[in-house]
Each structure stands twice: as structure tokens, then as C-alpha cells.
Backbone of each chain as ProteinMPNN parsed JSONL, in Angstrom:
{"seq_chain_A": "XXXXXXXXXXXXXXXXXXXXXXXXXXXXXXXXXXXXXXXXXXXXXXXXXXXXXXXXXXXXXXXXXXXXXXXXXXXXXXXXXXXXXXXXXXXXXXXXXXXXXXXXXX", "coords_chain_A": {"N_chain_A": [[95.221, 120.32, 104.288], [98.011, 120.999, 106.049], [101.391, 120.227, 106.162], [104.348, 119.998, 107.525], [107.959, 119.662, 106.928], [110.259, 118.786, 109.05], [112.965, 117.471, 108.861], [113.276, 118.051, 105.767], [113.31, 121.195, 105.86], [114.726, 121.984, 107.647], [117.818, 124.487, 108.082], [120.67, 126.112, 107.775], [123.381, 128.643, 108.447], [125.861, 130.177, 107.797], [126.536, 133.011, 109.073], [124.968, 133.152, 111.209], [122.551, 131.888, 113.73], [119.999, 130.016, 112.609], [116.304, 130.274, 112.151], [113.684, 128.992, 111.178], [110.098, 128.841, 110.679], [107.418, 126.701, 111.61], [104.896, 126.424, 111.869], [102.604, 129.01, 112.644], [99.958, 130.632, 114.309], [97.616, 133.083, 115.948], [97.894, 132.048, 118.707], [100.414, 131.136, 119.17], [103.507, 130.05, 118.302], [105.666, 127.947, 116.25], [108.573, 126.669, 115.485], [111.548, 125.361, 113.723], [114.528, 126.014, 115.471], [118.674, 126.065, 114.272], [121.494, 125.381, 114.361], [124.913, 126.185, 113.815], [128.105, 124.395, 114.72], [129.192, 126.417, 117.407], [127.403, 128.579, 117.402], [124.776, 130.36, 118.947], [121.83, 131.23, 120.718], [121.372, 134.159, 122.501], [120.857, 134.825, 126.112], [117.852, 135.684, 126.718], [114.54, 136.899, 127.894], [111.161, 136.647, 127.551], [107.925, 138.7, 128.258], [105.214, 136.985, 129.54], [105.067, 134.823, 127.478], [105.554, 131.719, 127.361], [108.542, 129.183, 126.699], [108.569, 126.011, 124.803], [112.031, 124.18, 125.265], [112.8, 121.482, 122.526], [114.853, 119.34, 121.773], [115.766, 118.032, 118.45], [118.195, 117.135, 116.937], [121.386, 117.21, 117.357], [123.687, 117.924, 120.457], [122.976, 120.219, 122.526], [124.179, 122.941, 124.918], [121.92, 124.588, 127.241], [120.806, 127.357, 128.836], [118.506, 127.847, 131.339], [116.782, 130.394, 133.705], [119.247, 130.845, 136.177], [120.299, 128.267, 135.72], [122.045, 125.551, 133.885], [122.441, 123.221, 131.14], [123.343, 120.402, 129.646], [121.483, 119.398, 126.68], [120.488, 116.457, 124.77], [119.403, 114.674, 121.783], [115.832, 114.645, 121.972], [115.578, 115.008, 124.159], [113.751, 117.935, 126.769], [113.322, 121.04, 127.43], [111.762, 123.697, 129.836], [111.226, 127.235, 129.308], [109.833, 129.331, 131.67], [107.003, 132.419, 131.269], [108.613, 135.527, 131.271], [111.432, 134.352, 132.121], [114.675, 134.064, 132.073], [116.171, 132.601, 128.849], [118.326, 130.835, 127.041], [120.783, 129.422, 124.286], [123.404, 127.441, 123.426], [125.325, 126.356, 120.518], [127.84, 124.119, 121.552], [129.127, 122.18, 119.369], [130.712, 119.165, 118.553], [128.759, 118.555, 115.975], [126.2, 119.918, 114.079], [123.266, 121.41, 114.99], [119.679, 120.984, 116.065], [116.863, 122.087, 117.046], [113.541, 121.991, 118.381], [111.525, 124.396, 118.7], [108.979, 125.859, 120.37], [106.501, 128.429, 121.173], [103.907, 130.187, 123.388], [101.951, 132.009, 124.278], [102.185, 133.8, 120.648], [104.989, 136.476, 121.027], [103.522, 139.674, 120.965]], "CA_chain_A": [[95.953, 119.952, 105.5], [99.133, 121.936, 106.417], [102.202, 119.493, 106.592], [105.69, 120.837, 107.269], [108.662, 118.221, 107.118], [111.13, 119.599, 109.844], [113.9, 117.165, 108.34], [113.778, 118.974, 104.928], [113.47, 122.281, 106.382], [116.122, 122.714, 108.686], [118.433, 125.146, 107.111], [121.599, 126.666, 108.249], [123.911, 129.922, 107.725], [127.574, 130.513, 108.253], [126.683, 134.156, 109.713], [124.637, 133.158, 112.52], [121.896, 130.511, 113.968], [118.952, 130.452, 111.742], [115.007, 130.059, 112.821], [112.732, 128.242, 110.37], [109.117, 128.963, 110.888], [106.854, 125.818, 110.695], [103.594, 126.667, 111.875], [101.945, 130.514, 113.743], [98.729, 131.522, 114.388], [97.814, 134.196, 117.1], [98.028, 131.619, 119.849], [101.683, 130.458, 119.252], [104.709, 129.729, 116.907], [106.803, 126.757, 116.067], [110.023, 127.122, 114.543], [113.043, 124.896, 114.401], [116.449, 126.95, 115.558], [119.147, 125.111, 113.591], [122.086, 126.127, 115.046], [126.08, 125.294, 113.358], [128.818, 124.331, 115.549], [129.53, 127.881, 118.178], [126.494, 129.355, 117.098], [123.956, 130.528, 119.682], [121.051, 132.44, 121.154], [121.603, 134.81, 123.534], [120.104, 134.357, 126.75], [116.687, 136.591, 127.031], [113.367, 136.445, 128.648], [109.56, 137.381, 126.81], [106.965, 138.891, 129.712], [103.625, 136.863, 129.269], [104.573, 133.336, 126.978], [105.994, 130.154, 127.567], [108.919, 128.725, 125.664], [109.417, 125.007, 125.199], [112.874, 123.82, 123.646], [113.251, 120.032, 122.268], [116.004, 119.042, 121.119], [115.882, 117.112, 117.271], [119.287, 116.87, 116.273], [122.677, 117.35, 118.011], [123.819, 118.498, 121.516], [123.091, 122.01, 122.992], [123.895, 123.842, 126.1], [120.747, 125.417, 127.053], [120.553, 127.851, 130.112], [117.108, 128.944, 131.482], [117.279, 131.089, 134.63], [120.449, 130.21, 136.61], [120.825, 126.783, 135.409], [122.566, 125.414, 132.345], [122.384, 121.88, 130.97], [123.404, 119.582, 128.214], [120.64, 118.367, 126.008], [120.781, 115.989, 123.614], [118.665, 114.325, 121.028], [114.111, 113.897, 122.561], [115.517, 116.148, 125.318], [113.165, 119.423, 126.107], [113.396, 122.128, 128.728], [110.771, 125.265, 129.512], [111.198, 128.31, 130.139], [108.679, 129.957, 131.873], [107.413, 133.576, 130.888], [109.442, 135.815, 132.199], [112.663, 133.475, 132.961], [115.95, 134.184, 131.03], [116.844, 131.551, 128.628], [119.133, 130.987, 125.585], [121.304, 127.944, 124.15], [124.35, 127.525, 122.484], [125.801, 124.487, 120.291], [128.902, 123.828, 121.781], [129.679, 121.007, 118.713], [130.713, 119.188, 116.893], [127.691, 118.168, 115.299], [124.834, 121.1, 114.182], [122.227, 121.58, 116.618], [118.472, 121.332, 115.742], [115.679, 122.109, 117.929], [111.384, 122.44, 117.527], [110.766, 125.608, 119.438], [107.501, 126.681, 120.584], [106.095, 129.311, 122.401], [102.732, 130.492, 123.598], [101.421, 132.736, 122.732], [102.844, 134.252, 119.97], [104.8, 137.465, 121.487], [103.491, 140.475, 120.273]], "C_chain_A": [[97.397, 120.413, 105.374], [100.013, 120.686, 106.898], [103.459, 120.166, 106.756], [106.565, 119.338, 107.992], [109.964, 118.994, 107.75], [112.32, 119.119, 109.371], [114.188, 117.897, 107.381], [114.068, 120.425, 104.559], [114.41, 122.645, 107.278], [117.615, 123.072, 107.608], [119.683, 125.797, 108.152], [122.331, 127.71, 107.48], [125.127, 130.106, 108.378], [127.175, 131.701, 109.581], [125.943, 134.032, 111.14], [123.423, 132.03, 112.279], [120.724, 130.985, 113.078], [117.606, 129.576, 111.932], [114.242, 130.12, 111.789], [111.102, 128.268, 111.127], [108.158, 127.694, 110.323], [105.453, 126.231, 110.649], [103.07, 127.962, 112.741], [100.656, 130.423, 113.551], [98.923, 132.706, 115.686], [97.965, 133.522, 118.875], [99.258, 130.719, 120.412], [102.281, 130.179, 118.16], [105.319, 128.393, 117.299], [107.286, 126.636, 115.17], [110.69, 125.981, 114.993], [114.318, 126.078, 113.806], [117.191, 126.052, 114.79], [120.544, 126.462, 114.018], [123.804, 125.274, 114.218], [127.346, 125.628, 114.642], [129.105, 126.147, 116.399], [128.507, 128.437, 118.036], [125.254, 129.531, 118.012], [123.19, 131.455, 119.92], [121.27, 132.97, 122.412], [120.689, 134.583, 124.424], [118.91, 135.864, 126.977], [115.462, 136.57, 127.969], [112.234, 137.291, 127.664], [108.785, 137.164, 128.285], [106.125, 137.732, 128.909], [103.249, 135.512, 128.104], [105.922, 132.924, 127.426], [106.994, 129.787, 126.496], [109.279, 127.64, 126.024], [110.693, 124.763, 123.99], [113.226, 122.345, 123.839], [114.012, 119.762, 121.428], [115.757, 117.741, 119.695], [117.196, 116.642, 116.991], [120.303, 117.606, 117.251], [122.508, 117.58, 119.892], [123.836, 120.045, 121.708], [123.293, 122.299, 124.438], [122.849, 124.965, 126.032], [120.439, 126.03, 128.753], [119.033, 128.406, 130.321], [117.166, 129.53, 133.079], [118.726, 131.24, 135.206], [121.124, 129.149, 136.275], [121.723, 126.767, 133.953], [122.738, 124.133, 132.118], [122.718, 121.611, 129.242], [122.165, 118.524, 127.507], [120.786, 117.283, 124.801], [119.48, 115.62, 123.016], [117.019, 114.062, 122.189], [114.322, 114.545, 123.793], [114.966, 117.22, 125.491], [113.21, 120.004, 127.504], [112.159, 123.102, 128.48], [111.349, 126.458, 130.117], [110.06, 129.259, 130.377], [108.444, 131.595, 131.469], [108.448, 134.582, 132.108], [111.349, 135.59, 132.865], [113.497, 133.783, 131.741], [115.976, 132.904, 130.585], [118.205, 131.853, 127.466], [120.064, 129.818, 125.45], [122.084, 128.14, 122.919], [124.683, 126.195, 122.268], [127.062, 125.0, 120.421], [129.885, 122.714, 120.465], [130.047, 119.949, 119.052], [130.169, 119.381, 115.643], [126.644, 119.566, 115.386], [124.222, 120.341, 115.175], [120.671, 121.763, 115.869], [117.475, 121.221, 116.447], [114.319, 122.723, 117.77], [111.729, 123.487, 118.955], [109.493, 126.42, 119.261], [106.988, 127.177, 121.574], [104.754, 130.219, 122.219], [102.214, 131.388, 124.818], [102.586, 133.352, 122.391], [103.696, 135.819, 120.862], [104.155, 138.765, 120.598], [104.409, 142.245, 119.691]], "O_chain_A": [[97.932, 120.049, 104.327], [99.605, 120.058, 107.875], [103.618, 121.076, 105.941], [106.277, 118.497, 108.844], [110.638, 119.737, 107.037], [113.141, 120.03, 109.272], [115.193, 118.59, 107.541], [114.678, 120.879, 103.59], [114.733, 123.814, 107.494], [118.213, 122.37, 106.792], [119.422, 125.896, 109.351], [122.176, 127.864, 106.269], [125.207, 130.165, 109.605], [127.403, 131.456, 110.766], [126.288, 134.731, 112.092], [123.218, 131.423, 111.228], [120.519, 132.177, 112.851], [117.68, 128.348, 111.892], [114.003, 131.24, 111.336], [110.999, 127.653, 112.189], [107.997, 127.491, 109.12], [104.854, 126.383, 109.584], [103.256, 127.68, 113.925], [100.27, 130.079, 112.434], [99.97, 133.085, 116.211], [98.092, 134.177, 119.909], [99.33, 129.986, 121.399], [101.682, 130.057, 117.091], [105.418, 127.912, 118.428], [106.766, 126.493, 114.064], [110.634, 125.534, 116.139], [114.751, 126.601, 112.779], [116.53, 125.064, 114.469], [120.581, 127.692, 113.999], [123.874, 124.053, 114.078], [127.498, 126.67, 115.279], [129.186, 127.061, 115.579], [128.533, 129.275, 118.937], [124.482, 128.6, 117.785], [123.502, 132.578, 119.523], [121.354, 132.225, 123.388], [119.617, 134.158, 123.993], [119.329, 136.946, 127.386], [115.725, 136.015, 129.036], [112.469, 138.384, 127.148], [108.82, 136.237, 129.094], [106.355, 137.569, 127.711], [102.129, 135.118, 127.778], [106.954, 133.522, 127.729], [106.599, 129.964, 125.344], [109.997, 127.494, 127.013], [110.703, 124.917, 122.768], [113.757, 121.896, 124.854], [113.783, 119.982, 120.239], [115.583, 116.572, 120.04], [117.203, 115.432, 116.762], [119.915, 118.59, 117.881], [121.446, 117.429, 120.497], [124.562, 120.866, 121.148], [122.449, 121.816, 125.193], [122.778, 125.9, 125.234], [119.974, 125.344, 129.664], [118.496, 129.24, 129.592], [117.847, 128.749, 133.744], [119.442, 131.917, 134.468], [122.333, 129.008, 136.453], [121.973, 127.702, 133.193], [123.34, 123.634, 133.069], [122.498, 122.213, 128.191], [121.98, 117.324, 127.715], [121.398, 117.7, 123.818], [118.456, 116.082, 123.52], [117.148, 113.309, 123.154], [113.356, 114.692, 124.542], [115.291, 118.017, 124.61], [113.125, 119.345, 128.54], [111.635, 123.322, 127.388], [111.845, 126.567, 131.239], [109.454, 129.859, 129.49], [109.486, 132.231, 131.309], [108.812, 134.382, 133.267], [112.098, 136.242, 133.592], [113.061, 133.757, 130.591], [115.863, 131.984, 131.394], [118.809, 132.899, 127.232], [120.203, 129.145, 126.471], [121.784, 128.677, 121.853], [124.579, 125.222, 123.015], [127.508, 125.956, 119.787], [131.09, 122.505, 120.604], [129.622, 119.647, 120.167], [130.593, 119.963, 114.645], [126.35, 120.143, 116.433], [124.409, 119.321, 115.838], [120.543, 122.716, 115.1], [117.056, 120.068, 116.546], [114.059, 123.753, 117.148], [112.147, 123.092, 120.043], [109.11, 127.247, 118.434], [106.923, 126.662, 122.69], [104.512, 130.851, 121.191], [102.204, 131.234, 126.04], [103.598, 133.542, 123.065], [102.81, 136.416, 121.473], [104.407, 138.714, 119.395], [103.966, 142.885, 118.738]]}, "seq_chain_B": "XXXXXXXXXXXXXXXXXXXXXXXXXXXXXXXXXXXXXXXXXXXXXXXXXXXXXXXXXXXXXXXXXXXXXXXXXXXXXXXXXXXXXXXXXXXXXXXXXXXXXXXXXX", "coords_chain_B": {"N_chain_B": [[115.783, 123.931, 137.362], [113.704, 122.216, 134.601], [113.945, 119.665, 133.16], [113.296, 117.088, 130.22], [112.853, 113.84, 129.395], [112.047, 112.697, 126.342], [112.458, 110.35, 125.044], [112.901, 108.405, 127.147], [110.749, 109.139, 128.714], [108.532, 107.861, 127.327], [105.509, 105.496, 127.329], [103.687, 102.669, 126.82], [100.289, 101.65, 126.52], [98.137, 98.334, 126.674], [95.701, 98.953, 126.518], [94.647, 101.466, 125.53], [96.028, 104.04, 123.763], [98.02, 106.171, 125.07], [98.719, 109.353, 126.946], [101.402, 111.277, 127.674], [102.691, 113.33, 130.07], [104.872, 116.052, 129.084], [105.515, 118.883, 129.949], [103.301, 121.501, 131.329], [101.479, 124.705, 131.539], [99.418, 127.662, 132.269], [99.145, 128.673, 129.797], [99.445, 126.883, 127.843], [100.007, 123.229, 126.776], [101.949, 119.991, 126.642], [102.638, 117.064, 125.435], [103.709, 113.783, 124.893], [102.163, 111.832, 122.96], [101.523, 108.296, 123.054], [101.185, 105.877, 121.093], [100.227, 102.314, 120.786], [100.531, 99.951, 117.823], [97.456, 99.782, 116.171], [96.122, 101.442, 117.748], [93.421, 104.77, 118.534], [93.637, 108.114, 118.857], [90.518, 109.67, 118.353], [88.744, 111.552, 115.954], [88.156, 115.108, 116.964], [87.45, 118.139, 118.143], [88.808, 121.361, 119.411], [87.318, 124.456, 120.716], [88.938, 127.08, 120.577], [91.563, 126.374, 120.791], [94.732, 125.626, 119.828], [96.228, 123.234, 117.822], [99.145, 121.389, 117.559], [100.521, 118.547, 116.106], [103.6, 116.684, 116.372], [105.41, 114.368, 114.82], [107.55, 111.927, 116.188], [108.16, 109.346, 116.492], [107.807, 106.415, 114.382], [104.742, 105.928, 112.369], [101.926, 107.794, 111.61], [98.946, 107.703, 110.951], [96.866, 110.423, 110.061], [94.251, 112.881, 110.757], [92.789, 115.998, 109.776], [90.341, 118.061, 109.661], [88.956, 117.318, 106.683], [90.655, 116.282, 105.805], [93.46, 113.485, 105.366], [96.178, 112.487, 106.172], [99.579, 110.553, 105.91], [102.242, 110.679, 108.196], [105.613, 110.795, 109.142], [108.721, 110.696, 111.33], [109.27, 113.626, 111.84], [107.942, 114.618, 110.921], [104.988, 117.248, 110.494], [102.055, 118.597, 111.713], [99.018, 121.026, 111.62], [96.385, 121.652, 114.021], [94.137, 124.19, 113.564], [92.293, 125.862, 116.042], [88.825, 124.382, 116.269], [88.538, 123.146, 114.56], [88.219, 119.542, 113.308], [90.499, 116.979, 114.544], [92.542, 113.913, 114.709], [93.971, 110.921, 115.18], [95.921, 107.487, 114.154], [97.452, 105.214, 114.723], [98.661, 102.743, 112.034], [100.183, 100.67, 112.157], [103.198, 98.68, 111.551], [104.528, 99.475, 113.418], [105.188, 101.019, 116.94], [104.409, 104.137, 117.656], [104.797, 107.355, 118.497], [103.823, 110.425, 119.115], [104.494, 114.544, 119.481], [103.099, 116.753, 121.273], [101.282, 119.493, 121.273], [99.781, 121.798, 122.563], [97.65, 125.097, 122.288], [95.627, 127.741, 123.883], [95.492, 125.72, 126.783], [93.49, 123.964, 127.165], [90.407, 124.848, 128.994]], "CA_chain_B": [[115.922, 123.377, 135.254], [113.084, 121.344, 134.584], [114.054, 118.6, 132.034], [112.433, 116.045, 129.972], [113.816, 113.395, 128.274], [110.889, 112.16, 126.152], [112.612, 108.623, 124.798], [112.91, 107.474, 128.2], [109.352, 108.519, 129.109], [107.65, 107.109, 126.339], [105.222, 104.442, 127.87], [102.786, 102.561, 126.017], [99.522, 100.731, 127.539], [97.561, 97.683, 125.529], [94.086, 99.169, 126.742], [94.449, 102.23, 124.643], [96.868, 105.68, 123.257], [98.843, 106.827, 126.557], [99.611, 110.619, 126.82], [102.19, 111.521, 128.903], [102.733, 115.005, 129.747], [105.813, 116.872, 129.657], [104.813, 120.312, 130.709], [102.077, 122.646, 131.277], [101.402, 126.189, 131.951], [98.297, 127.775, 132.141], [99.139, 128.897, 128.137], [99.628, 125.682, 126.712], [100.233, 121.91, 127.3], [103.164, 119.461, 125.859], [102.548, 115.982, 125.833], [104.008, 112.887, 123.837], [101.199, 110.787, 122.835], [102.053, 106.873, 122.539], [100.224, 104.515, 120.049], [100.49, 100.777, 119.563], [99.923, 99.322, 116.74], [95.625, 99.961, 115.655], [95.268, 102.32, 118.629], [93.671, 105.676, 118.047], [92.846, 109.037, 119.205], [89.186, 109.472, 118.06], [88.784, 113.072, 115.603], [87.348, 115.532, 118.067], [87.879, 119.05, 118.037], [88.721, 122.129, 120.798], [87.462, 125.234, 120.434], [89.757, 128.408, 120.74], [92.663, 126.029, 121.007], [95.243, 125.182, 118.453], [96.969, 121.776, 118.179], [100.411, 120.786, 116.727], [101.325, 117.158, 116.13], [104.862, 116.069, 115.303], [105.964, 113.301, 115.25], [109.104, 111.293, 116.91], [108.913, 108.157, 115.972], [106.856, 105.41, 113.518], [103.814, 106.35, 111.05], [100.671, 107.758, 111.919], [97.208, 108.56, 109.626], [96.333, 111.755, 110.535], [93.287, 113.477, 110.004], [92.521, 117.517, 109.892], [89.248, 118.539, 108.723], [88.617, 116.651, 105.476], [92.185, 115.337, 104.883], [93.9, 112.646, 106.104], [98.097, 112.231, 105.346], [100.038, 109.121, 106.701], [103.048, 111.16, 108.581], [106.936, 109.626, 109.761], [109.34, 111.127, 111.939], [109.972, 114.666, 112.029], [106.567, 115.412, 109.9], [103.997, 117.942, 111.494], [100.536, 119.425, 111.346], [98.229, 122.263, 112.687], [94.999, 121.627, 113.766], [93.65, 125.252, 114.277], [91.358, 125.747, 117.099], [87.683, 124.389, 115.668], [88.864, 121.963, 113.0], [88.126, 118.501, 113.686], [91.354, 116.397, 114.12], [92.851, 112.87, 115.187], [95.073, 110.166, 114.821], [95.522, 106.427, 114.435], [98.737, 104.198, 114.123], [98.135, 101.375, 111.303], [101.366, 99.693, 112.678], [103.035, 97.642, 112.61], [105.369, 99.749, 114.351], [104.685, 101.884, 117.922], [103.834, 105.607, 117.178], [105.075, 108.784, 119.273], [103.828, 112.246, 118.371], [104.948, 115.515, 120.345], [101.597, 117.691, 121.162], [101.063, 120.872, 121.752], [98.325, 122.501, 122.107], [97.895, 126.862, 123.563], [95.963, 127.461, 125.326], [94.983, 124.556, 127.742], [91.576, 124.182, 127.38], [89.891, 124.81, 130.641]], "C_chain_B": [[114.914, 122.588, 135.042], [113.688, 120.834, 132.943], [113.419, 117.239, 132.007], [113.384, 115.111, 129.218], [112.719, 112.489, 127.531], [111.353, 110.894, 125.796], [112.409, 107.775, 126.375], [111.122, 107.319, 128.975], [108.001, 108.211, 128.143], [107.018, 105.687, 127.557], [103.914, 104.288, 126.809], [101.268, 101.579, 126.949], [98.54, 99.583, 126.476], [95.939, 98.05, 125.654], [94.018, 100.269, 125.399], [95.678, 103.446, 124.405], [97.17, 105.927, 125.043], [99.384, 108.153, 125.933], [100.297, 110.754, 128.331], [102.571, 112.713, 129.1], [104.028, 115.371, 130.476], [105.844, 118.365, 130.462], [103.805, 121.088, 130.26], [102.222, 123.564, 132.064], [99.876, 126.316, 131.703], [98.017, 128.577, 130.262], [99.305, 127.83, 127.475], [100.056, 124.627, 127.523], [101.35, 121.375, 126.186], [103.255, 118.003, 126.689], [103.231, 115.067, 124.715], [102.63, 112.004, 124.17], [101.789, 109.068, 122.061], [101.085, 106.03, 122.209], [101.052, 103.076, 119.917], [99.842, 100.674, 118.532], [98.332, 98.97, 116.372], [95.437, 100.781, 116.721], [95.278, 103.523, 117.934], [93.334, 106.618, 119.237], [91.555, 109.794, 118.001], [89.298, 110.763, 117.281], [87.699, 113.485, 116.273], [87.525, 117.124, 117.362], [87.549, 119.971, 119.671], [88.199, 123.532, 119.686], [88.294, 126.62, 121.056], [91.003, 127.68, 121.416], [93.268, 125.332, 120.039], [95.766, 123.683, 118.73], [98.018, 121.684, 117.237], [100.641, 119.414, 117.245], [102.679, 117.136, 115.618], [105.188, 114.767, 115.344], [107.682, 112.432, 115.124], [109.175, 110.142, 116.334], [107.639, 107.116, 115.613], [106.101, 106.493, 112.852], [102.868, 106.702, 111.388], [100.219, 108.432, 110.345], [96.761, 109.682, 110.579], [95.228, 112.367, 110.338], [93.297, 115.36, 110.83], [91.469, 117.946, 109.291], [89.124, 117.4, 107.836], [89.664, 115.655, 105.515], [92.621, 114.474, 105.835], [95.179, 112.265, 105.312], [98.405, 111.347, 106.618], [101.649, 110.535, 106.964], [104.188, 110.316, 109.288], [107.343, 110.722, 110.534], [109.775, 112.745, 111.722], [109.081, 115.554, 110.583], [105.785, 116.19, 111.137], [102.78, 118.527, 111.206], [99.894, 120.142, 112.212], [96.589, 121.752, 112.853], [94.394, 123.168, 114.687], [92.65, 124.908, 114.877], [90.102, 125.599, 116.103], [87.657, 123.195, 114.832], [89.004, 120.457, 113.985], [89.857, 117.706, 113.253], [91.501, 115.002, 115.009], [93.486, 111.934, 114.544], [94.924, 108.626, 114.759], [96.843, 105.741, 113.605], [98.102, 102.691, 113.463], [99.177, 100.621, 111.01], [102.18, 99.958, 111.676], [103.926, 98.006, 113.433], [104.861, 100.499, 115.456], [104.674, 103.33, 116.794], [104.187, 106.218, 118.335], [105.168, 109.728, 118.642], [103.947, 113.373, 119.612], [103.722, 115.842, 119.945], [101.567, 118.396, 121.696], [99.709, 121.046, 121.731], [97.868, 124.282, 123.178], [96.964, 126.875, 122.635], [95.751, 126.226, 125.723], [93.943, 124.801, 127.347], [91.222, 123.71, 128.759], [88.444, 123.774, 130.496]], "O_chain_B": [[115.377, 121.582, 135.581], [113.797, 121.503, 131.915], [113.095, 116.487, 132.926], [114.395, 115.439, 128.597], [112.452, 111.452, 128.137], [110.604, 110.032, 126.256], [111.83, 106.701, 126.542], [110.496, 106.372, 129.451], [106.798, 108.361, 128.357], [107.729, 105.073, 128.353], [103.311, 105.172, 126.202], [101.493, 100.93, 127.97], [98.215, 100.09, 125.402], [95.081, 97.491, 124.971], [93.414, 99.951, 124.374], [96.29, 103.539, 125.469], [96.369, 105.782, 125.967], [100.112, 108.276, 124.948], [99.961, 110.501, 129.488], [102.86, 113.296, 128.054], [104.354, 115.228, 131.654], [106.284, 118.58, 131.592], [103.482, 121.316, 129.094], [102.88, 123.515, 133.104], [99.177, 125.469, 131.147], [96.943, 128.882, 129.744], [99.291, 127.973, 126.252], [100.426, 124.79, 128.686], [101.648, 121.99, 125.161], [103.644, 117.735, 127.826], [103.327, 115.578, 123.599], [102.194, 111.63, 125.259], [102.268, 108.83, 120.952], [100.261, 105.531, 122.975], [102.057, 102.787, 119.267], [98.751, 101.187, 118.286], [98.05, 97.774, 116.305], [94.229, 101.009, 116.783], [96.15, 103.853, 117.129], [92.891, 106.225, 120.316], [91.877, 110.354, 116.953], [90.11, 111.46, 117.89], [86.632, 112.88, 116.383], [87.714, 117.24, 116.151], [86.764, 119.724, 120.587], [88.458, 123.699, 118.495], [87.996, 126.991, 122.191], [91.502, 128.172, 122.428], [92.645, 124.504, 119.374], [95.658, 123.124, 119.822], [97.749, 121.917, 116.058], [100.882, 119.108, 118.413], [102.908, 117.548, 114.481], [105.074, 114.242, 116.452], [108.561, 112.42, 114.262], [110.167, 109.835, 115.673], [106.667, 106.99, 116.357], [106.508, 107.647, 112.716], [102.33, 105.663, 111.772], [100.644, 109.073, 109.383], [96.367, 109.58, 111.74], [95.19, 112.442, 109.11], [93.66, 115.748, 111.941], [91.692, 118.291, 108.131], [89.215, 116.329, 108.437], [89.549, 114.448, 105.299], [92.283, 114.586, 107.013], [95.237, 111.854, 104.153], [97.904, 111.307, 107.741], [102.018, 111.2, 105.996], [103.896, 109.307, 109.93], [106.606, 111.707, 110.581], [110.942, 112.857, 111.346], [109.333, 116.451, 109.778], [105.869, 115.921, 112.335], [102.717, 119.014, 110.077], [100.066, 120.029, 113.426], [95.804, 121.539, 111.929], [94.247, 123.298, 115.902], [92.007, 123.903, 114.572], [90.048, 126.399, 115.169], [86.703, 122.463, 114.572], [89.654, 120.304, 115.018], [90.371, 117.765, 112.136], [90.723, 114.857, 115.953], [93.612, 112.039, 113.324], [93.872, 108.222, 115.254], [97.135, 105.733, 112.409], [97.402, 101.843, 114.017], [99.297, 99.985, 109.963], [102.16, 100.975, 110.983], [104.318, 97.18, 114.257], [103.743, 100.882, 115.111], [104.871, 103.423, 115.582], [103.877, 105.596, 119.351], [106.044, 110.077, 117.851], [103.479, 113.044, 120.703], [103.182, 115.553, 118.877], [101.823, 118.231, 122.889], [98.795, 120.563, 121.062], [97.835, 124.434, 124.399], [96.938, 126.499, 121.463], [95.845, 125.434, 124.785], [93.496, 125.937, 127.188], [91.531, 122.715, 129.414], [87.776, 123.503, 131.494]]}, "name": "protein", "num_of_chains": 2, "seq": "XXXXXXXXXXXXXXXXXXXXXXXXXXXXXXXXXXXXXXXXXXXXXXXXXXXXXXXXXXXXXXXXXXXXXXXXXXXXXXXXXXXXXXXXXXXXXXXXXXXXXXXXXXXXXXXXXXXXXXXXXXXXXXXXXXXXXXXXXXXXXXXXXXXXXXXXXXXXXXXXXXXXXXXXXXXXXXXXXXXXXXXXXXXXXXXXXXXXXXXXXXXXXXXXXXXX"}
């Protein structure tokens, strides 16, 4: 049985936000982003999967199409395929969020 | 923007396990599942659909195939598509696990 403990795994890096892989197969990933104060993902879009993002740890600004919102802690947004997203931690506090998206892109 | 805020919609019922669903697509589903104290979800299995548990908040017994691990907050597991899995809070606190699962099963 495959356990992964997202508390002792969330890892961070001066140089930029850093994406922890917990679990893939061919029908989706889940990673937590772990993000330190300023540090963000650019806003993008994938044709053809789904991304949800839930917020674990800190506050993030997280834009998905036009919008842009403050999440905090049990908070989760989607972005549908297709739809620009991306999310920056504004700070103080790191930023940690379960991201998963389906299917995997290829 | 669609947003969730899963603490607030946590609900629990004394008949049995309440899922509550944050979003779906026709690639995957995202539900919090809420346990009181001795409720379970039964081990079942899907085929050609994966499952991730995490869990938010209290203790569950888990099972995956053979094994069975007692999991806390911000633990997680895969149940690849096929593999018998399920759950069961043995209190005495509530139970909330995040669930995924791509695709939907039709």
C-alpha cells in the first residue's frame, strides 16, 4: 500500500516554487506546489485535462481565466481544460497546495 | 471562479459516510467524504478508474488490496483502477478525506 505523507514532503527552494510528486499513473498526477513567500506559477492553460488546486498551507492568489482570488487554508479552485490559470504566494507565510490534474498531460 | 471552501462544507449525517462533491468534469470527480465516528465506506473497487484519498482531518483505517494503514491529516493513498479499496473511521474523532478519482466512472 502506497502512502505518501504530504506534511513531510513538502519541500522548498530559494530559486523558485518547487512541485513534489505524490502519486501518477496514466490517468492523472498529484503533486503538492510548495511555494516561498513571491514565488509563483505563471499563468498557463493544458488542452484536454482538468486542474484542481487546494490549498494546504498558507495564502495564495490564484487566477484561473479572468478571475483572481485569495485562497486560504481547505480552499480549492478548478481550472477547466483549456482555461488559463496560475497562482502566486503573495506572503508572508509559504504556500502549500495538493494539485491534481486529469489526465496526466502528455 | 468557481470556489470551494471544503471546512465550511463539510457535513456529516448519523445514517451513514456523507460525500459531498466539490467538482466534476467529465475526467474526474473531487469530493470530501465525511465519517462519524464507526461509519464506513464498504471496500469495493472501479474498474479503469484510479482513486486518491487524503486526508483533512481525524484518523481513518484504510484498506488497498491486502493492506490496511490507519492514516491522519495530510496522509494519502492510491487505489489504482481494479484494486479493491475502502475506509472506516474508528473514532472517536469525525473523519474528512479529499477524493479524487479520473475518470468518473460512467
Amino acid at each position: 500500500m502506497d502512502v505518501r505523507d504530504a506534511s513531510s514532503m513538502r519541500s522548498f527552494a530559494a530559486e523558485k516554487m518547487r512541485k513534489v510528486n505524490l502519486f501518477e499513473t496514466e490517468r492523472f498526477f498529484c503533486d503538492i506546489y510548495c511555494f516561498e513567500p513571491g514565488q509563483e506559477q505563471k499563468a498557463h492553460a493544458h488542452e484536454g485535462s482538468d486542474k484542481v488546486y487546494f490549498v494546504l498551507e498558507g495564502t495564495g492568489l490564484f487566477q484561473v481565466g479572468e478571475d483572481e482570488r485569495r485562497l486560504g487554508p481547505h480552499q480549492a479552485t478548478l481550472a477547466e481544460a483549456g482555461t488559463e490559470h496560475g497562482v502566486r504566494n503573495p506572503g508572508p507565510d509559504r504556500l502549500v497546495v495538493l494539485t491534481y490534474m486529469a489526465p496526466k498531460p502528455s
